[in-house]
C-alpha positions in Angstrom: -39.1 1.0 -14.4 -37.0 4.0 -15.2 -38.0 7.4 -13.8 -38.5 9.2 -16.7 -38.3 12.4 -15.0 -34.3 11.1 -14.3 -32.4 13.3 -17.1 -34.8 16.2 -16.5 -34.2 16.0 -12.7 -30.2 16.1 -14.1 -30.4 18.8 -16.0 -31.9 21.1 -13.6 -29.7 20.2 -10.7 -26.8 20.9 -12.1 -27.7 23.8 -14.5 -28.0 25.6 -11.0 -24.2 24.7 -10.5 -21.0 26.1 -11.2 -18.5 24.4 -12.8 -16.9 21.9 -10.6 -20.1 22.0 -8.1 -21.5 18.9 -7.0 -25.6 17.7 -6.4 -27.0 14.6 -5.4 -30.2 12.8 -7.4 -31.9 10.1 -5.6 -32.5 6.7 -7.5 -35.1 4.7 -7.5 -34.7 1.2 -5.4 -36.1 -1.0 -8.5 -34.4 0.3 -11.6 -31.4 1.7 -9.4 -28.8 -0.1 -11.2 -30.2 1.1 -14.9 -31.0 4.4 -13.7 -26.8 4.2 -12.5 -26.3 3.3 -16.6 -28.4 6.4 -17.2 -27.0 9.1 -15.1 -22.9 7.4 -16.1 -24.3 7.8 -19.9 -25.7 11.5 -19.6 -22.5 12.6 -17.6 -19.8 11.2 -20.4 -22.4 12.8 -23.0 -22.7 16.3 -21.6 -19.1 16.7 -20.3 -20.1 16.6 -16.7 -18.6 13.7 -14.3 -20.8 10.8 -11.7 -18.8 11.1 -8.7 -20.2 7.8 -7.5 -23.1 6.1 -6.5 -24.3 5.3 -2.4 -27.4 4.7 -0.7 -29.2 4.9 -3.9 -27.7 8.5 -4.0 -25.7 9.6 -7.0 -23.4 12.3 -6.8 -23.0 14.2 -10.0 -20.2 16.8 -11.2 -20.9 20.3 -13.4 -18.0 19.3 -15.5 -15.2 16.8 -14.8 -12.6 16.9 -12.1 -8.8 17.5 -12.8 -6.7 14.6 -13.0 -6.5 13.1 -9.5 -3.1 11.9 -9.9 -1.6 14.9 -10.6 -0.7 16.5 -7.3 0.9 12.9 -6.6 5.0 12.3 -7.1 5.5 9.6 -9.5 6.3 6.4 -7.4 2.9 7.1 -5.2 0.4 7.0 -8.2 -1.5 3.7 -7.2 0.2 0.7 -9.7 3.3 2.3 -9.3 4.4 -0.3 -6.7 3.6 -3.5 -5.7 3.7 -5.2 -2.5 3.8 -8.9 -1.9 3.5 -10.9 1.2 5.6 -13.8 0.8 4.1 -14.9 3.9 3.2 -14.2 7.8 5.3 -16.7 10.0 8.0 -14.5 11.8 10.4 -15.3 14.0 10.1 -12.3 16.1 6.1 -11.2 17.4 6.6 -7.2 17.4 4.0 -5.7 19.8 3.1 -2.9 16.8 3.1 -5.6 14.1 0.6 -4.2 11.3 -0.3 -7.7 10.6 -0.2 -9.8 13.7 2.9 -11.6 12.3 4.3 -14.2 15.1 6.0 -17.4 16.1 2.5 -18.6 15.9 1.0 -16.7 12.8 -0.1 -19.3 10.3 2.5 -19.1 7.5 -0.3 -17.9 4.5 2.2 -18.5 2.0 1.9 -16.7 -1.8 4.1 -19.1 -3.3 6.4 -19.0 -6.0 4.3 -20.0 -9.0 2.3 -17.6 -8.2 5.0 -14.6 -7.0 6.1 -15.7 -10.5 2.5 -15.0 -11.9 2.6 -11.3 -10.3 5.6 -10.2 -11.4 5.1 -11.2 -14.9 1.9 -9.8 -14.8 3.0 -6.3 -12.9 5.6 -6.0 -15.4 3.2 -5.4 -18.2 0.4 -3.6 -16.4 3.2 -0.9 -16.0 4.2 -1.5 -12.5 8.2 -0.4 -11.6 9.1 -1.7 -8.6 8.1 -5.0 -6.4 8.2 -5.2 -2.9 8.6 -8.6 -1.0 7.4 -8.8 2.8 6.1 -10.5 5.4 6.5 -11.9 8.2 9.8 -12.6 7.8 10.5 -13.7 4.5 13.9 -15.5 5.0 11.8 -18.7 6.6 10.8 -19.7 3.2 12.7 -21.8 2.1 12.6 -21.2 -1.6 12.9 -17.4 -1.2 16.1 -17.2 -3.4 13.7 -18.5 -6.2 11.0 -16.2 -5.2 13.4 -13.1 -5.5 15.0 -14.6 -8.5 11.7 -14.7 -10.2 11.2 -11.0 -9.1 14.3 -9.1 -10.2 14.4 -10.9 -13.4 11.0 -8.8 -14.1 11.3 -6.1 -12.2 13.8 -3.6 -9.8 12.5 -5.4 -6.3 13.1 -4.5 -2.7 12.8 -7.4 -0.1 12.1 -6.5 3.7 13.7 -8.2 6.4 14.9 -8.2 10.2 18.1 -9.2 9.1 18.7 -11.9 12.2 18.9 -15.1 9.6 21.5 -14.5 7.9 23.7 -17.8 8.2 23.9 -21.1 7.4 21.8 -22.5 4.0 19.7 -18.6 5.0 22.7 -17.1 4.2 23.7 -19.0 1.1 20.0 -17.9 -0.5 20.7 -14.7 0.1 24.3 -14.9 -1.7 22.6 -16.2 -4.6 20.5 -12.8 -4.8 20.9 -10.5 -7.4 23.0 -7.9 -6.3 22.2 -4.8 -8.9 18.3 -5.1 -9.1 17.1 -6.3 -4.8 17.4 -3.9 -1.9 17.2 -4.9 1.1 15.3 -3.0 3.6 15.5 -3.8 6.9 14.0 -2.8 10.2 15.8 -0.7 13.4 13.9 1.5 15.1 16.4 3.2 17.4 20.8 3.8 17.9 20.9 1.8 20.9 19.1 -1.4 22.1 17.1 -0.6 24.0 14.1 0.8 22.5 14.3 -1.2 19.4 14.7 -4.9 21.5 11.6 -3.5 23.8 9.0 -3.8 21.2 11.3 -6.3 18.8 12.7 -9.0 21.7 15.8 -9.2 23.7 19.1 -9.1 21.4 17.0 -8.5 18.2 18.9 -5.0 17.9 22.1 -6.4 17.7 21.4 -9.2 15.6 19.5 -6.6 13.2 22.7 -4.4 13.3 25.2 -7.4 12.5 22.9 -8.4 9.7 23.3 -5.1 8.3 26.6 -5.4 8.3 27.0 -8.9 6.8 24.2 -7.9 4.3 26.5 -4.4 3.4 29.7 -7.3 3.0 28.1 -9.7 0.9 27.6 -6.5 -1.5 24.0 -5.7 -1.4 22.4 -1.7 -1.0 21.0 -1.9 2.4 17.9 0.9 3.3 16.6 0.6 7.2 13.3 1.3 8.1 11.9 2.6 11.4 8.5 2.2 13.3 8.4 5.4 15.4 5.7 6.7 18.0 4.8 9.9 16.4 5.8 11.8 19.5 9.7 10.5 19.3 9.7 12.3 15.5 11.6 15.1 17.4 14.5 13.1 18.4 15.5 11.9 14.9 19.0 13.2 14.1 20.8 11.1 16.8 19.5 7.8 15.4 20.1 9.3 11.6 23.4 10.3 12.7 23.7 6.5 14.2 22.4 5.1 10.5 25.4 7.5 8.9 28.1 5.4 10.6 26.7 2.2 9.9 26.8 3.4 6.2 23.3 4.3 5.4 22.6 6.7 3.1 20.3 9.7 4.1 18.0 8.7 1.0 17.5 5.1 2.5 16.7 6.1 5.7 13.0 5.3 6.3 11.2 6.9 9.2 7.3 5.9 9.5 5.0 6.8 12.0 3.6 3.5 14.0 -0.3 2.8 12.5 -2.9 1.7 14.7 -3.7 -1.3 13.3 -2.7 -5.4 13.7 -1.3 -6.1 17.4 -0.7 -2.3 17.8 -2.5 -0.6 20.9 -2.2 2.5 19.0 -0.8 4.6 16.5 -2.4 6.7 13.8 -5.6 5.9 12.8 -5.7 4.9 8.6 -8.5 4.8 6.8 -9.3 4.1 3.2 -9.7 8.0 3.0 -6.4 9.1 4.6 -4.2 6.7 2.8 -3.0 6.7 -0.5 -2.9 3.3 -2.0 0.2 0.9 -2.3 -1.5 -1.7 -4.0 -0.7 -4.9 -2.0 -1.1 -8.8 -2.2 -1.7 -11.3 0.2 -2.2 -15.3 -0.2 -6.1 -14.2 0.9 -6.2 -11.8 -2.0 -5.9 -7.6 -3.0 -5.3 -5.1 -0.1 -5.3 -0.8 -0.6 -1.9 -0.4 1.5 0.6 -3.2 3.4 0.1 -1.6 6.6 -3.7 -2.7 6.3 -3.4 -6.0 4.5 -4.5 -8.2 7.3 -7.6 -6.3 7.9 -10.9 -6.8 5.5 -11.9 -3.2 5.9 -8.9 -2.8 3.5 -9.7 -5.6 1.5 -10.2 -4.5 -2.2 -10.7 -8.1 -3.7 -10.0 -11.4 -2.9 -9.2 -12.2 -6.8 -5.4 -12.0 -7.6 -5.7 -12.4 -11.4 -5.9 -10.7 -13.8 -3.4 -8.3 -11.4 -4.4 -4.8 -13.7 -8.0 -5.6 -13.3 -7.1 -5.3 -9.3 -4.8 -2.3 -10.0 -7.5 -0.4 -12.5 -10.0 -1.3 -9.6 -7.9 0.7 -6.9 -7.4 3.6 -9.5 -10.7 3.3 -9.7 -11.3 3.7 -6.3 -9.7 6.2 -5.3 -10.6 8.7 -8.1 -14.0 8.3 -6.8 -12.9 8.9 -2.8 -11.0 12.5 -4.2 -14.2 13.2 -5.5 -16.1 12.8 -2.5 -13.9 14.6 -1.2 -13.8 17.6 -3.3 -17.9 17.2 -3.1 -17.8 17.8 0.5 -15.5 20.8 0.2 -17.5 23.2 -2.3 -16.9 27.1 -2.7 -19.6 28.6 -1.4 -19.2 32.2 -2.7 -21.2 35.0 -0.8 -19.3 38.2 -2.8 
């Protein structure tokens, strides 16, 4: 049964508010889920906001909270970007890997149906940009028709070490669309022997060769680094080392290694520090790639009806700014 003391309980907690405060009303554990109903129907009525719902507490707002995705730039508003996984078979085993890719990783495959399926679908739920990774994608090998299917919806960027580029590898990626993929691919330092210490022996160079057949065969090339946050300070000689290979300042990528997958550490993400890159996996829906191997991270294992997922992030994390807001009140004294 209903409390029927509920919208009374309401109106007295927050009257006591200011606009924008936040107070919590307890639920009972029978009728919680109606009594949820309630307090969502009495907040959209009266112009005030439920933050969210946990532990049979619900958080309630004096009036509603300014649009959360204001303060972001435009390509980090969740459903702005979306990542794929191709797969998680990689011919390198990087001892930071984010996702335990390996030799040995099981390969977890998407698939192209169903890469076909997302873009289509990302396309109209207002997504701009796709984002193919892995692994390594280039040991698929229908890859060409995976990107194909991708840049005929959709500008797409495709990550990769860049150390298969020959033989039938190197005729897929000829038949790649040259104005709508980017190819990203990863270096982490100007000379070997930082990068092939984490990466393998001679994975530098290959990665640097591959750059330069990739740059030949008449695709934009961006190169991403995995960086201890510590070696942030020593930047400009590796930058300086990008501008000669003919890597423009804009696609030069510098991210801070992430405790997570095969890393022994890194920065410590959380659904709470990270803003979501909505991300999909043969195992379903992830918040952000560098979390997509990890169920903590898991948003849901169901890939379609793709907006359902994306509204469901949005959703998400316009409740986690709240609580966030909630636990940060003005507390005037004067």
């Amino acid at each position: 049964m209903v409390n029927p003391l509920l919208v009374l309980d309401l109106v007295e907690r927050t009257g006591a508010l200011p606009v924008g405060g936040t107070t919590t009303v307890p639920l009972g554990e029978v009728a919680r889920e109606h009594e949820t109903e309630l307090v969502a129907l009495w907040c959209e009525r009266n112009g005030n906001e439920l933050v969210g719902v946990r532990d049979g507490v619900a958080t309630v707002r004096r009036g509603r909270s300014p649009d959360p995705f204001a303060e972001l730039a435009p390509d980090q508003v969740p459903g702005t970007r979306l990542w794929i996984y191709t797969n998680f078979d990689c011919n390198l085993a990087c001892d930071y890997c984010c996702v335990r890719s390996s030799p040995q990783a099981a390969r977890r495959a998407v698939g192209a149906d169903k890469v076909a399926q997302l873009a289509d679908e990302a396309a109209d739920a207002g997504v701009s940009e796709l984002i193919l990774t892995g692994g390594e994608p280039f040991l698929l090998p229908d890859l060409d028709d995976l990107v194909a299917a991708c840049t005929a919806r959709l500008p797409t960027t495709l990550l990769t070490n860049a150390m298969l580029f020959r033989g039938r590898r190197l005729q897929m990626l000829q038949r790649m669309h040259r104005d709508r993929l980017v190819l990203q691919v990863s270096l982490d330092s100007a000379t070997p022997e930082l990068h092939d210490r984490h990466r393998g022996a001679r994975s530098w160079e290959r990665a640097v060769a591959g750059i330069r057949i990739a740059q030949a065969e008449g695709f934009r090339v961006r190169v991403a680094a995995t960086l201890e946050p510590e070696r942030f300070t020593e930047l400009e000689p590796f930058r300086a080392f990008l501008d000669t290979l003919g890597i423009a300042r804009g696609d030069q990528v510098i991210r801070a290694l992430a405790h997570r997958g095969v890393a022994e550490s890194g920065l410590e993400l959380t659904l709470e520090s990270l803003i979501p890159e909505i991300t999909v996996t043969a195992d379903g829906v992830y918040w952000h790639p560098v979390s997509a191997d990890h169920d903590d991270h898991l948003v849901t294992r169901e890939l379609f009806p793709l907006r359902d997922a994306i509204d469901e992030v949005r959703r998400r994390f316009v409740e986690i700014r709240a609580r966030a807001d909630a636990a940060a009140q003005w507390f005037p004294c004067a």
